[in-house]
C-alpha positions in Angstrom: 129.7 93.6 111.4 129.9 90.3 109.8 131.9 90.2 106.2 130.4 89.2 103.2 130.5 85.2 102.0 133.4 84.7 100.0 134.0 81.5 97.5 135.6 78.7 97.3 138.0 78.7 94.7 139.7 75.4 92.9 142.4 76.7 90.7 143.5 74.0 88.3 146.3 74.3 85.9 147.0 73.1 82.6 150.7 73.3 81.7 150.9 72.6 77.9 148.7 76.1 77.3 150.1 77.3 80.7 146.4 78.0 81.5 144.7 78.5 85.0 140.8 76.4 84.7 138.8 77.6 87.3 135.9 76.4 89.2 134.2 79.0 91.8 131.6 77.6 94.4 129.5 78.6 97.0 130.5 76.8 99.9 126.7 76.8 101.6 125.0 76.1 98.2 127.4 74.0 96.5 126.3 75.8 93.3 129.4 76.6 91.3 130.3 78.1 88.0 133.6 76.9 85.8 135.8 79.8 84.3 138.1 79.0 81.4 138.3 75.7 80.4 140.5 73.6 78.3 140.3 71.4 75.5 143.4 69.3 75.2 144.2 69.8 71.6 147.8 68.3 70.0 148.6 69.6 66.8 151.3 67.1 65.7 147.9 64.3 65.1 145.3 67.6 64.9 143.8 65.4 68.2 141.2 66.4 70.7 141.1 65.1 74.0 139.4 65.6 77.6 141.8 64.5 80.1 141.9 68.4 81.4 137.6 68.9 81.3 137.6 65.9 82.1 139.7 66.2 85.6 137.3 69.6 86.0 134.1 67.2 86.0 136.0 65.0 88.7 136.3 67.4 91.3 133.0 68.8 90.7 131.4 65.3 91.6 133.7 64.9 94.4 132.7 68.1 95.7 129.1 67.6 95.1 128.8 70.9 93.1 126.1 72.0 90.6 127.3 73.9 87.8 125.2 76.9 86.8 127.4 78.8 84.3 130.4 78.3 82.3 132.2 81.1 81.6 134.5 82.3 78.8 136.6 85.4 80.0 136.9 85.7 76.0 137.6 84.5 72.7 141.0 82.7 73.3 143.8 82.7 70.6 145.8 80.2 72.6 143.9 77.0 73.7 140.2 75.7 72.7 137.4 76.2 75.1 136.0 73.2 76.9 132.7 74.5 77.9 130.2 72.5 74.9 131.7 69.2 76.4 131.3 70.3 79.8 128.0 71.5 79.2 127.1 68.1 77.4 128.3 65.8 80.5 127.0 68.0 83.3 123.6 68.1 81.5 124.1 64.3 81.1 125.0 63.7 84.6 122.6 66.1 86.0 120.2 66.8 83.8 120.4 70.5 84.3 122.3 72.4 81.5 125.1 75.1 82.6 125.1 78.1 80.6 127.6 79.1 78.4 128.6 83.0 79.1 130.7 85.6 77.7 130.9 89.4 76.8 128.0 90.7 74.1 131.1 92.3 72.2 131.7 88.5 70.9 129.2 89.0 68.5 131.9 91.1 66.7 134.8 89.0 67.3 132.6 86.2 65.7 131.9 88.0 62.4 135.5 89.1 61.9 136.9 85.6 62.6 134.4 83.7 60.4 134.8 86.0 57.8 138.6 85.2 57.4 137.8 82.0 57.9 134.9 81.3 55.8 132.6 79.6 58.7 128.8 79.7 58.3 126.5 82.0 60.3 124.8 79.1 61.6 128.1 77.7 63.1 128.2 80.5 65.3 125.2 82.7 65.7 123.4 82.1 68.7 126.3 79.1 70.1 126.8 81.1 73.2 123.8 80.5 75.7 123.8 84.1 77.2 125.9 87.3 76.7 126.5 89.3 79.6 126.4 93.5 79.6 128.7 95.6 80.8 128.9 95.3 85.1 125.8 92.5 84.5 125.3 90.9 88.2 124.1 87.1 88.7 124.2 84.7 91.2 126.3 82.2 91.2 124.3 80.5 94.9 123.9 83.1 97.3 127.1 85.0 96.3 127.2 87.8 93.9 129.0 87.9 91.2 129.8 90.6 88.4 130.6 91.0 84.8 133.1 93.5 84.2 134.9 95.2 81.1 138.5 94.8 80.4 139.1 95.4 77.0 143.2 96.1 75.4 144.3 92.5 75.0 141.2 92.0 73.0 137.8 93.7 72.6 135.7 91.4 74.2 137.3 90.6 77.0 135.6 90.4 80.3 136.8 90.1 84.0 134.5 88.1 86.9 134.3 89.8 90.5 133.5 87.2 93.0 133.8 88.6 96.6 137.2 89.9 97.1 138.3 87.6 94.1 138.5 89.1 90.0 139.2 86.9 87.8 141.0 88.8 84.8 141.4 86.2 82.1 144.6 87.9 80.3 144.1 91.2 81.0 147.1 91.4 84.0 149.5 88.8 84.7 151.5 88.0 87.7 153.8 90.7 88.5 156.8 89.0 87.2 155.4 88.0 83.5 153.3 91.6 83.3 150.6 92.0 80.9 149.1 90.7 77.9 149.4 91.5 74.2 147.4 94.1 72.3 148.1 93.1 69.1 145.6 90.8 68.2 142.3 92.6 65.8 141.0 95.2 67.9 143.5 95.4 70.4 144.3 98.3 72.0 147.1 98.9 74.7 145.4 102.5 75.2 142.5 100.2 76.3 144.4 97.5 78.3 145.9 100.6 80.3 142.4 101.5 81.2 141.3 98.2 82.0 144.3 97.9 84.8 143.9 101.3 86.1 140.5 99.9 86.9 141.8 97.0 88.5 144.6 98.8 90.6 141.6 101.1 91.6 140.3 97.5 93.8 140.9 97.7 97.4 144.7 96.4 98.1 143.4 93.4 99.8 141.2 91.8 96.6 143.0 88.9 94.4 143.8 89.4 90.5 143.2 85.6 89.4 144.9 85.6 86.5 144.6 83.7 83.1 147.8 82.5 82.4 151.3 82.2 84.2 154.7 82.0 82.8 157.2 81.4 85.5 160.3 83.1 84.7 162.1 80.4 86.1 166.1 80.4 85.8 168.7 81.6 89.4 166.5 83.9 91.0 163.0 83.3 89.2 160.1 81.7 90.1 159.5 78.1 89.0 156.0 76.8 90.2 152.6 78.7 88.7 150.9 81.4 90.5 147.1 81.9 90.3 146.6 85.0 92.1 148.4 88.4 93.3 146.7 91.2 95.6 145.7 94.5 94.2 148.9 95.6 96.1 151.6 93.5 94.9 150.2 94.2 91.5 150.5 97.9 91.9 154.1 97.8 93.6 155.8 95.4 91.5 154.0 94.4 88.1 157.0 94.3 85.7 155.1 96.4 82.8 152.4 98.5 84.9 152.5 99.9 88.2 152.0 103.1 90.3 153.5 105.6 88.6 153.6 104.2 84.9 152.2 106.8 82.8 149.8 105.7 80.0 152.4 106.9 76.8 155.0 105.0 78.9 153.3 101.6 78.6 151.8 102.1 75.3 154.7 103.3 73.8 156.4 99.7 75.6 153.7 97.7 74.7 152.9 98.4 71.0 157.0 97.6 70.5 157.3 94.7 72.3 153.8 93.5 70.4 155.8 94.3 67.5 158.2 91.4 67.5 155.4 88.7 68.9 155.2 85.1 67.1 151.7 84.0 67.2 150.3 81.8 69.5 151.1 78.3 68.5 147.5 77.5 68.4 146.2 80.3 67.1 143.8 79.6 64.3 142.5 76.2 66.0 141.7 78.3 69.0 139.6 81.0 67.3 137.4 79.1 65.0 136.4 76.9 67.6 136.2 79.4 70.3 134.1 81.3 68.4 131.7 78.2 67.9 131.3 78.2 72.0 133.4 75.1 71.9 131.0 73.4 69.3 132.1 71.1 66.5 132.4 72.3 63.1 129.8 70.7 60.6 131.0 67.4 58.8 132.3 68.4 55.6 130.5 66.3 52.2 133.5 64.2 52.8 133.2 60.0 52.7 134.1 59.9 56.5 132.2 63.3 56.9 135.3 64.7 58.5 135.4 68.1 60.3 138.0 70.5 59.5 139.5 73.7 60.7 141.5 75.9 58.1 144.9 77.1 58.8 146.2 80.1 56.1 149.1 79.3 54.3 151.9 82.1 55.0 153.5 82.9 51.7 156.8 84.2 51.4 157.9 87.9 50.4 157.6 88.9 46.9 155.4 88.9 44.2 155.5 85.3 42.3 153.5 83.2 44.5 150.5 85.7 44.4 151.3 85.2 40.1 151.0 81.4 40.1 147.8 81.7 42.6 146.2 83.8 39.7 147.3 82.2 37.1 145.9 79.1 38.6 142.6 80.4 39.3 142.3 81.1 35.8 
């Protein structure tokens, strides 16, 4: 019996977020969907640029593929999304408009984040072009793809099933960097457990494309990236999570080690635009109409600065 069509898969690396862009065709149609992007974003000059979307849009020509979807594994706390600009120069180029997807359980992750960070409804509401459900199948050509849950890292999180090809965004990394944090809002490494058990129950042959990598580097480590493990290797040799790890074991592991975490470096620049679906935030009543995103001050311990904030709000 003849096996199933699997994808072509481009896996494209962007080293200052140490992210993994992917773009997933079907080799007969040429139809293709984008997973992940990156905006290049520099913090020293608050500076966006496109020279990674942009080097996404170059092999797509080259390869003559039409983009259907681009798709958002989840609300990112490390990089910004370049899926608006990619939408805005395939539709240009083509003059058919990808989708942007994600998870339903954005919605959420929306309201919390602009809440704290006092963005309008109509920044956000309605940004993302469609929210997939729970094990949600669509096309991407003539190959079947699906949707699935894989919440811990954060609530909203969704994994792609391509053929014999998932890719997780951060719920599993490679098996010598291990798994993602759970300490972001709504986090759960109860959850994340779950969410790898249901990866490891794959067949050993299927590939864990993963978000991220971090090569350990140094004597004996590994110093190039690494887009994808099997089902196999994961379960053998994942440094936090493998056969045999009981669930206590790696919570108990997990919520410590998330204990001592620095934030991501680009953490509140990444959420309020992510949450826009890569959109702009509205010019401000400003004389160049400028655009802002709001970074919180971190006050240090004790009571006085709290004072002088009252007092001066008097």
């Amino acid at each position: 019996m003849a096996s199933a069509p699997e994808p072509t898969v481009h896996a494209c690396f962007e080293p200052r977020t140490s992210t993994w862009q992917y773009v997933v065709a079907d080799s007969a149609t040429r139809a293709a969907v984008i997973i992940d992007s990156v905006l290049d974003f520099d913090p020293a000059r608050n500076a966006i640029s496109t020279e990674s979307a942009d080097s996404l849009l170059a092999l797509v020509k080259e390869r003559g593929y039409t983009v259907d979807r681009l798709l958002e594994t989840h609300a990112h706390a490390d990089h910004l999304t370049a899926s608006r600009y990619l939408q805005h120069q395939l539709e240009a180029s083509s003059g058919t408009k990808p989708e942007i997807s994600i998870g339903k359980r954005i919605v959420g992750v929306q309201r919390r984040f602009a809440q704290r960070y006092s963005i309008p409804p109509s920044e956000y509401e309605g940004k993302f072009d469609h929210l997939l459900d729970d094990d949600e199948i669509f096309k991407v050509g003539q190959l079947e793809a699906k949707a699935i849950h894989l919440p811990g890292h954060t609530p909203d999180h969704m994994g792609y099933m391509i053929g014999v090809n998932v890719f997780c965004g951060d719920s599993l990394f490679n098996t010598d960097v291990g798994s993602a944090r759970c300490d972001f809002p709504d986090g759960n490494a109860h959850e994340l457990f779950s969410s790898i058990s249901k990866l490891f129950s794959l067949p050993d042959s299927f590939k864990i494309w993963t978000g991220h990598d971090y090569p350990p580097g140094g004597e004996a480590g590994r110093m190039a990236p690494l887009a994808y493990t099997t089902v196999a290797e994961q379960k053998q040799s994942n440094k936090h999570i493998k056969v045999g790890t009981t669930e206590d074991e790696f919570v108990q592991w997990r919520n410590q080690r998330d204990s001592g975490l620095a934030e991501p470096r680009l953490v509140h620049q990444a959420l309020q635009f992510n949450i826009r679906a890569g959109h702009l935030p509205a010019p401000a009543d400003t004389p160049n109409g400028d655009q802002f995103l709001h970074v919180p001050i971190k006050l240090p311990a004790g009571d006085v600065w709290y004072k002088i904030r009252k007092e001066e709000s008097i």
